[in-house]
N, C-alpha and C positions, 0 to 999 in steps of 0.2 A: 319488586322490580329488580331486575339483574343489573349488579353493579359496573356501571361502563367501563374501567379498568379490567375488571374480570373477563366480561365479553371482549376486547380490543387484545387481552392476551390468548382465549382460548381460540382467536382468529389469528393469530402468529403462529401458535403450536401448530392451526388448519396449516397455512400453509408452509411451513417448514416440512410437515410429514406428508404431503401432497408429491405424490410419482408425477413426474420425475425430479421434481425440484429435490428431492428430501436424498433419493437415491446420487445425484448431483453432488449436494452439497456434503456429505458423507465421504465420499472419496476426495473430490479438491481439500476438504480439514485433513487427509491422511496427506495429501500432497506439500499442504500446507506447513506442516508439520515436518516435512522431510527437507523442507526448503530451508527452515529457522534451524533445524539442526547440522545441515550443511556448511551455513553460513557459521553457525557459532564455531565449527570443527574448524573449520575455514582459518577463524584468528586466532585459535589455541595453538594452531600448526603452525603458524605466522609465527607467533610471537613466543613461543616457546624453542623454536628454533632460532630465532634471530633476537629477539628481545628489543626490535628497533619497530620503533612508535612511525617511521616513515612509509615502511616496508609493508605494518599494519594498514597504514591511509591508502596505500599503494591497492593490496588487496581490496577493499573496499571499491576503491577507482575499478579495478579488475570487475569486480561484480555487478556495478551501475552502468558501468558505460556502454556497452552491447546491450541493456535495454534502453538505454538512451537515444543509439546511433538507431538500434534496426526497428524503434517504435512505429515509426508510420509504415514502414512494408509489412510489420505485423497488422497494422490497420487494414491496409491492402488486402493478405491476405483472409483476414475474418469477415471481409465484405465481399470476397470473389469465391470462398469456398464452402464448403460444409466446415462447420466449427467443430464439430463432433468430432471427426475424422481428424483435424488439425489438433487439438487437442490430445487426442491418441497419440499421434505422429512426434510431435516436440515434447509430452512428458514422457513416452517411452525412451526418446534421444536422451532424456535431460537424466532419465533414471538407471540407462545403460553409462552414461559419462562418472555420475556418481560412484556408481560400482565399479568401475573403472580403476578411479582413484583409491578408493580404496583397498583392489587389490593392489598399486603399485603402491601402496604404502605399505599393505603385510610384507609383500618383496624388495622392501628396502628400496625401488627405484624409484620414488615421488620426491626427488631433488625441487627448490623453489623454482625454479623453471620450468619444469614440470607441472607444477602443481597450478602454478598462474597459467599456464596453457588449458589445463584443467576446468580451473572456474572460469578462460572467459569461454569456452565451448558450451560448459553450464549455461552458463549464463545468456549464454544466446538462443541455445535452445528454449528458454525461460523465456527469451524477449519475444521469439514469434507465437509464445503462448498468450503473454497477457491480455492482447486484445478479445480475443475470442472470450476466454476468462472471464473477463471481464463483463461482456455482453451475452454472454450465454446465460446468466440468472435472471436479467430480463425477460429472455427470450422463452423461460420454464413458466412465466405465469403471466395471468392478465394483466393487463397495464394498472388496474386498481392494487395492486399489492406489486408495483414493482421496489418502492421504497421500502416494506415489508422487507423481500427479497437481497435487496442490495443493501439493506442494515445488517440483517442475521448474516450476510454476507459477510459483511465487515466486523462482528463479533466473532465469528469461525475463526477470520485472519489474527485478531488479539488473542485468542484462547491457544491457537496454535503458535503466539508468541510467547507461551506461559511452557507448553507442554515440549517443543521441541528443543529448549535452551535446556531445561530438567534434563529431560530426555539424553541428550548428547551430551552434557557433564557428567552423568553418572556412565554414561557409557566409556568415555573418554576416562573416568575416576578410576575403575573397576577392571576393566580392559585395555582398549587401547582407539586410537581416532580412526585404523582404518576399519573397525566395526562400527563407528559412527559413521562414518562415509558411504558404505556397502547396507547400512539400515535407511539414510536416508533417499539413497537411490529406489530399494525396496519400496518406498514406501509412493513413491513416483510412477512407480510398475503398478501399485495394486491401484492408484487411480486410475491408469490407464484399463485396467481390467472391467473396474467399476462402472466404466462407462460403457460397459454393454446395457446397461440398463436404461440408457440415455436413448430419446429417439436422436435420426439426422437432425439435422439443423443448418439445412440448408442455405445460401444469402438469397436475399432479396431478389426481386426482378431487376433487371436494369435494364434499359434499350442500348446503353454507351459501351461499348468493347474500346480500351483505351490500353497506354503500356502500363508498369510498376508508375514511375515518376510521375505521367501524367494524372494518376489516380491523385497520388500524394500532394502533386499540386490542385486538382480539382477543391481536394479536401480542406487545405489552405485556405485556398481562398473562398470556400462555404463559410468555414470557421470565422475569418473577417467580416463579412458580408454579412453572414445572419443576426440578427443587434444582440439579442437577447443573449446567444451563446456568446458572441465576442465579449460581450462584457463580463459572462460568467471566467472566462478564458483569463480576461486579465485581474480579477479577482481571484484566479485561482493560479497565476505566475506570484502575485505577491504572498500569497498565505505559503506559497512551497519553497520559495526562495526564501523569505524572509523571515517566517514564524518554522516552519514544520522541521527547520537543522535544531531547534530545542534541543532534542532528544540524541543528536550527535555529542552535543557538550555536559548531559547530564553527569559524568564522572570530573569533566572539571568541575562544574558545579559542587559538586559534593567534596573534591579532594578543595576547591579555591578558598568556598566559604565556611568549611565545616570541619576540614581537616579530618575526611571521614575515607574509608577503604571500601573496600569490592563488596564486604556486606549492604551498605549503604548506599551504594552504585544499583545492588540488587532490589534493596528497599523502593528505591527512586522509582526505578523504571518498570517495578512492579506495579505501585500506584497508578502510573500512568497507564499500564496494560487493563489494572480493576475499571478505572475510569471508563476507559475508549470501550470496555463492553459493555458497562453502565449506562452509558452515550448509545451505543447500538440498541441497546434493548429498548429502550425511551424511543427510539425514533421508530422503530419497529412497529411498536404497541400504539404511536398515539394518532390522532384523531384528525386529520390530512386536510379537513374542510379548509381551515384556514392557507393551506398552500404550503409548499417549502420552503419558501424564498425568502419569509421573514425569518424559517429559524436559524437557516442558514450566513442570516445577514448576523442575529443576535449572537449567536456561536462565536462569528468570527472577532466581534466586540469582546467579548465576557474571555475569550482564549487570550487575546492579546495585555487585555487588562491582568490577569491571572501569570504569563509569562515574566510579566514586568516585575510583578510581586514575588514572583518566585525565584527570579533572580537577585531580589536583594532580600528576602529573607531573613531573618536574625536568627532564629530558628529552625533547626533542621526539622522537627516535627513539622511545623509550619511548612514547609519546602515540601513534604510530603504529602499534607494533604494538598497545596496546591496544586500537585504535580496530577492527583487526581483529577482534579476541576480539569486541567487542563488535557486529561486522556480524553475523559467526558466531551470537550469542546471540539476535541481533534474531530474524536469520530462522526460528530454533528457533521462539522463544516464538509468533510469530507465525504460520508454520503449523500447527505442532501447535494452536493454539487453534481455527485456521481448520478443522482436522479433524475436532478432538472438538466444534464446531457441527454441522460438518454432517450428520457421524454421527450424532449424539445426536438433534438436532432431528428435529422429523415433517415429514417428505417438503412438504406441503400448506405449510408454515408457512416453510420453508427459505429461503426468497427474500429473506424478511421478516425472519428472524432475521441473516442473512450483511448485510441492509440497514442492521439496528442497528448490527451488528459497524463497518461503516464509518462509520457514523454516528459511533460513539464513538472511533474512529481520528481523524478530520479534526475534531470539534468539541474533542475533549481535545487534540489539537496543540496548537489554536487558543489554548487557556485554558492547556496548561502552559506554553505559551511564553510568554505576556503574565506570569504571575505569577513563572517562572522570570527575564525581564527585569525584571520590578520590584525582585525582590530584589537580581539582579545589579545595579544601580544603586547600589544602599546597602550593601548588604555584601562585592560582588564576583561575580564568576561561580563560582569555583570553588567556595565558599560555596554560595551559590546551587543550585549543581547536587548539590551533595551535599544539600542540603536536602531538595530535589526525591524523587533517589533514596532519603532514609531514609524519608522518608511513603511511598512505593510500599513497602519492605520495612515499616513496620509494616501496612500492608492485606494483605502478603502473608502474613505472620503469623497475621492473625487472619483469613484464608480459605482457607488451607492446610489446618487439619485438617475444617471443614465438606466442602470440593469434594473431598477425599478419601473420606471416607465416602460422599459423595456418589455416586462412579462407579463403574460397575461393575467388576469385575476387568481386565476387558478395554480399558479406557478409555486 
């Protein structure tokens, strides 16, 4: 009798090498990968030139906040256009801006003024991608392997967080950052080529012709309305606000309790990278009868319990493997929620909703991490982050038994 692990993985391999999924997911991991090398070039330039820790946050702010602001006209747009097309259109923008930059850095003219004009241009063009992005690996396969889809999804995104950081220090080591700049744009281009292999992907029917705003607000208030997803909604402001900046304070972490350097910064957040694909594979491979909604729920437990500990640590070893457990949990909580949207949600609406979903991802960073650093300031980090994580477990508390009720059995 064939071993049901064995059968549940050669059905992941099915459909990850399934046209067009496979052709798909091939070019977004090159895109993927030119995006984490951007961003890494991004604070070497930063901070190499100014050596100020403000200037760095600054940055950062540069690069969240244009997916923050233009998330839902990005939803807008992936439910009124072809995705295929939109797609092409924003990572060609996003991979001509890249090589941009970097030729005004071989020519001496990428002043930080410049260069911040730079990434938020990037950056924008990036924002009216993510929705379509987002819903487009749905969109490649039956609805019974859409969690299949948007796990392997979300192990592409960790792997390409392993390979584009490598990638652009050695390039940046060796050379120089505006051929990390002009590679990662590159690499933007050849996803946009890739996707000739994609069919359209057209939206939905709709009978409603309405403006930008009104869409944005229609979508609003579905979001409220619908139980099941409001509540997934406000389970998923807590876990982004309040657990997922983790990973912004992992080098205090390392320099607070451990008195440790950029090696062990690297250590960290590699662990957490092994994890989160560990996490993806597992949710990939396993066996959906039971629903997503409890793994989702136990995730977001075992993540939070796991942070706690790994913030008070005695042990850097310890700290490390935690930080595993806790890559592992990220990646749960986070596709599983990305599943039961897009199953739940109506077809027509999906763009818009998956647009929130990152909406509330990159703007609750933004806000855990300023409030988690203020505290750290005055009372410490480890403090601090346990603080962080008990507010997320009491909202989780008091939305666990509604979003339960809420779902159907099958959820």
């Amino acid at each position: 009798m064939p071993n049901p692990a064995l059968v549940r993985f050669a059905h992941v391999r099915s459909v990850v090498a399934s046209r067009p999924l496979g052709d798909y997911l091939a070019g977004r991991f090159l895109a993927m990968v030119g995006a984490w090398m951007f961003r890494i070039t991004i604070g070497w330039v930063v901070w190499d030139s100014t050596e100020s820790p403000s200037l760095l946050g600054a940055a950062t702010a540069a690069l969240l906040a244009p997916q923050t602001i233009l998330a839902p006209f990005a939803g807008v747009i992936a439910d009124r256009r072809d995705r295929k097309r939109v797609l092409q259109l924003t990572n060609a923008a996003n991979g001509i801006i890249k090589c941009v930059t970097g030729v005004l850095a071989l020519s001496g003219l990428l002043s930080l003024e410049v260069l911040f004009g730079c990434i938020v241009l990037a950056s924008a063009a990036d924002a009216l991608d993510q929705a379509s992005a987002k819903t487009t690996v749905a969109s490649l396969v039956a609805d019974d392997d859409v969690t299949t889809a948007i796990s392997i999804n979300s192990v592409l995104f960790n792997l390409a967080g392993f390979v584009g950081p490598a990638v652009a220090g050695g390039v940046i080591a060796l050379t120089a950052p505006w051929l990390a700049f002009v590679l990662s744009g590159t690499l933007s281009l050849l996803f946009v080529a890739s996707l000739r292999r994609v069919p359209a992907l057209p939206p939905e029917p709709t009978t409603t012709k309405t403006g930008f705003l009104a869409d944005i607000a229609a979508a609003a208030r579905y979001v409220v309305a619908a139980p099941l997803i409001r509540w997934i909604f406000l389970l998923h402001v807590a876990s982004a606000t309040l657990a997922r900046p983790f990973m912004d304070f992992i080098p205090g972490i390392v320099g607070s309790l451990f008195d440790g350097g950029a090696f062990e910064v690297a250590m960290m957040t590699s662990a957490v990278g092994l994890g989160a694909v560990g996490g993806g594979l597992w949710l990939a491979q396993r066996d959906n009868a039971g629903g997503v909604l409890p793994v989702v729920l136990g995730a977001f437990v075992s993540l939070s319990l796991v942070l706690v500990a790994c913030a008070w640590s005695p042990y850097f070893w310890l700290a490390v493997v935690l930080a595993a457990i806790a890559g592992f949990g990220m990646i749960v909580r986070a596709a599983g929620l990305q599943t039961l949207l897009q199953t739940e949600a109506d077809k027509p609406m999906r763009g818009r909703v998956m647009a929130f979903y990152g909406m509330v991802l990159n703007g609750g960073a933004i806000l855990g991490a300023m409030a988690i650093g203020f505290l750290g300031e005055h009372f410490g980090l480890s403090l601090a982050l346990t603080t962080s994580v008990s507010a997320a477990m009491v909202v989780f508390l008091l939305v666990r038994g509604p979003l339960t009720r809420a779902a159907p059995r099958t959820a």
